[in-house]
N, C-alpha and C positions, 0 to 999 in steps of 0.2 A: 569386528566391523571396521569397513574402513575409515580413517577418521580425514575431513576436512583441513585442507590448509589453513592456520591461521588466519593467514592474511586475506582467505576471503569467507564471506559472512555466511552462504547459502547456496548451498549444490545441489542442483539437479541432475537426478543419472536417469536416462533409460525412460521419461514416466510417459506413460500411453492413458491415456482417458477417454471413456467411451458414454452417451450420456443417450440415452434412447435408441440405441442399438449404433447411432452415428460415432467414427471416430474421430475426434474434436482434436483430441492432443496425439502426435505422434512419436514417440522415441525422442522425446525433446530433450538436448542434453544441456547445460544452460547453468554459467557460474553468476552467482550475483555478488561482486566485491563489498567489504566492509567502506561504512560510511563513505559511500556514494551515490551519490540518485544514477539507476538504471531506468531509462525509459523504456518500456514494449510498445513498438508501433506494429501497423500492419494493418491492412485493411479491415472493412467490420465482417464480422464473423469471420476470421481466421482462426479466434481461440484464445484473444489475450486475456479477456476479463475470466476466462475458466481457468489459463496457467494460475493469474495472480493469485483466487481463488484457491487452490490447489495449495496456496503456500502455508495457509493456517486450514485447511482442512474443511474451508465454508462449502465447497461444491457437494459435498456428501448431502447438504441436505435435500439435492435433486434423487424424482425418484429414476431407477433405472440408470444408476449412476455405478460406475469402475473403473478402477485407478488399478495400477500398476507402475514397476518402477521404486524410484527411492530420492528423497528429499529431505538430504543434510543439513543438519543446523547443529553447529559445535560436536557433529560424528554423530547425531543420534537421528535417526528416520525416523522422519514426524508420520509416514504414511503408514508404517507400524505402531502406532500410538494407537492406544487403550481408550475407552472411551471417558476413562476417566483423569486421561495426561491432558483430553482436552480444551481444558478448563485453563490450563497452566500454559499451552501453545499459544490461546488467543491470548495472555495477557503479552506474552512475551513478542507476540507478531499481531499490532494493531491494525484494523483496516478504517481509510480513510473511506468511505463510499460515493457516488459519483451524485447523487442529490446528498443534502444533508438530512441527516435524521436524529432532530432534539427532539428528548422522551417530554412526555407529559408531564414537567413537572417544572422543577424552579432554575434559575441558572446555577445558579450553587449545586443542587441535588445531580443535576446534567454530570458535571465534572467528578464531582462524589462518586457515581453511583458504582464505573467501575471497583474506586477503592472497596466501597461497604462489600461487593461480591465476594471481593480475595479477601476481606478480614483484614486490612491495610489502614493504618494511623486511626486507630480504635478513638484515641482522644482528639476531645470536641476542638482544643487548638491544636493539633497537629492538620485532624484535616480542615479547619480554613486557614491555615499555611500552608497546605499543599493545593487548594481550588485557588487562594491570589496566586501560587507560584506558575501555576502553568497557566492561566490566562493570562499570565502577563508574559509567559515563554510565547503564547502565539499572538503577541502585542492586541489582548481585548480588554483586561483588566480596569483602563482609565475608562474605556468605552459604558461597562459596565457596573464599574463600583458601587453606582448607587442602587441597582436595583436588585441584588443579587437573588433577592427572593421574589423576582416577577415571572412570568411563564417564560423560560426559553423560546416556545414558538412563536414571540414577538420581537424576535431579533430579526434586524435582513437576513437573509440568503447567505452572503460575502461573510456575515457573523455568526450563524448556525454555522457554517462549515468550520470557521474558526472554531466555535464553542468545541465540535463534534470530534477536531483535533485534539484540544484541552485532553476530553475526553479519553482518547485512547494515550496520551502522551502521561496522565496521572498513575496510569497503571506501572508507570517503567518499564516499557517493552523496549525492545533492541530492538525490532525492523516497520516501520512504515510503512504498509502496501496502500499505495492510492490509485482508486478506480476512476479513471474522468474528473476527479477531484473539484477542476474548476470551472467543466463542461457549462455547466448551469448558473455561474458566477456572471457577474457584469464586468465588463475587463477591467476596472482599479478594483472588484475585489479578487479576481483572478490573480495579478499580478502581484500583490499584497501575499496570498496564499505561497504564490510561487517563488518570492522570495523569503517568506519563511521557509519553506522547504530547502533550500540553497543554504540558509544559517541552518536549518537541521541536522543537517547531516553529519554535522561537527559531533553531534551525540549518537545519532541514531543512523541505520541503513535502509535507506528512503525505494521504492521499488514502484513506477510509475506507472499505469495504462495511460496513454493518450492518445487521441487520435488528430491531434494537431504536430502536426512537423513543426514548426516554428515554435513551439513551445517547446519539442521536446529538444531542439536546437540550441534555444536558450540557455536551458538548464541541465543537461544529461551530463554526464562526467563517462556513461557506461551506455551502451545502446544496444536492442534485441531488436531481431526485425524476422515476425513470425506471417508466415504465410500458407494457408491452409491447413493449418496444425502443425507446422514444421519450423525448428528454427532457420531459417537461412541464411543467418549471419548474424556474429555478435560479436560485443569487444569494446575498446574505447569508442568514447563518440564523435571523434572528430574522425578516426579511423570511418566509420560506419557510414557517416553522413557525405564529408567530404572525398573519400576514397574508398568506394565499397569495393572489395572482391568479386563480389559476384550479377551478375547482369541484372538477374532480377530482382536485386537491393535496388542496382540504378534506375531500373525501369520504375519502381515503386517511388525513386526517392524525385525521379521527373515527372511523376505525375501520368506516367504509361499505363501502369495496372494503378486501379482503384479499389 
């Protein structure tokens, strides 16, 4: 098998997805570098939220769904994983989702719940040193200290999403995929979000859906710009945004095609 560059975190060769007979993703070929936020822009329904999907293997649970292709992570094809490597995929590639979704339960148990899955800091003070450690990685800890055991589903919005980060960041995964992330945020908790994502990246390999330009402007270091299933340019993000190749980057990036 062939094995991945070092120096970059996540390759895609070749992968075609087909999802109720429609084909969504086309021969998409697409590097995603280590610790950097890559944003995917593109108009709605081109295919991003089913690429980012495709990276931990969450599209499968559509029915009438087919993949093709191959999708490296440290040389090994996750799209050839066993249904039992899958367990192991998500820890190691957490998804942000584009609403927040805190489970029914306490904020504490929220943060926990991945560890209790994997069997991870079995003792009772390991894991509430590992629940303060990551809400205070995505700066809630002060927010929350006192109530650790009250419903999560009484947080704002701006702090369910924080928590829902906590969440997938307890597991220790290596890459962040965020769908819309801060869509649904009010903008001080958007931009709160967004610059944690920007300190992330120092640990982790951050991988963005957005459907706002100026956000992905902000903070891209890496930029894809998929259209109709198809990549049609990718690369650094100043490269992309301010100097694109290709016409129909610019036409997309002046507000031509929507």
């Amino acid at each position: 098998m062939q094995e991945t560059n070092p120096t970059n975190a996540l390759v895609v060769q070749g992968l075609d997805v087909h999802i109720e007979g429609d084909h969504i993703l086309k021969h998409v070929d697409v590097t995603f570098p280590a610790h950097r936020i890559t944003c995917i822009v593109g108009p709605s329904g081109c295919g991003k939220s089913t690429l980012l999907r495709s990276l931990n293997r969450l599209t499968e649970n559509i029915d009438n769904f087919r993949i093709s292709g191959r999708i490296l992570i440290g040389g090994q094809d996750i799209v050839q994983a066993r249904d039992a490597e899958l367990i192991e995929l998500r820890r190691r590639v957490g998804l942000v989702p584009q609403r927040p979704c805190p489970l029914p339960m306490s904020i504490f148990d929220n943060v926990a719940y991945g560890c209790r899955i994997h069997g991870m800091h079995r003792r009772k003070a390991e894991m509430a040193e590992t629940v303060e450690r990551y809400l205070t990685e995505v700066g809630l800890w002060d927010e929350v200290k006192d109530r650790l055991n009250k419903s999560a589903q009484k947080l704002s919005i701006g702090q369910q999403q924080r928590l829902c980060l906590a969440r997938s960041l307890a597991v220790e995964p290596e890459f962040i995929l965020a769908d819309e992330a801060t869509s649904a945020l009010d903008p001080v908790s958007s931009k709160t979000v967004e610059d944690l994502f920007v300190r992330l990246k120092e640990k982790y390999t951050i991988i963005m859906v957005t459907h706002t330009l100026r956000q992905a402007r902000r903070i891209a270091d890496n930029a894809v710009f998929l259209y109709l299933g198809e990549v049609v340019e990718s690369g650094d993000a100043a490269q992309v945004f301010q100097h694109p190749r290709e016409e129909l980057t610019r036409n997309y990036l002046s507000g031509t095609i929507s």
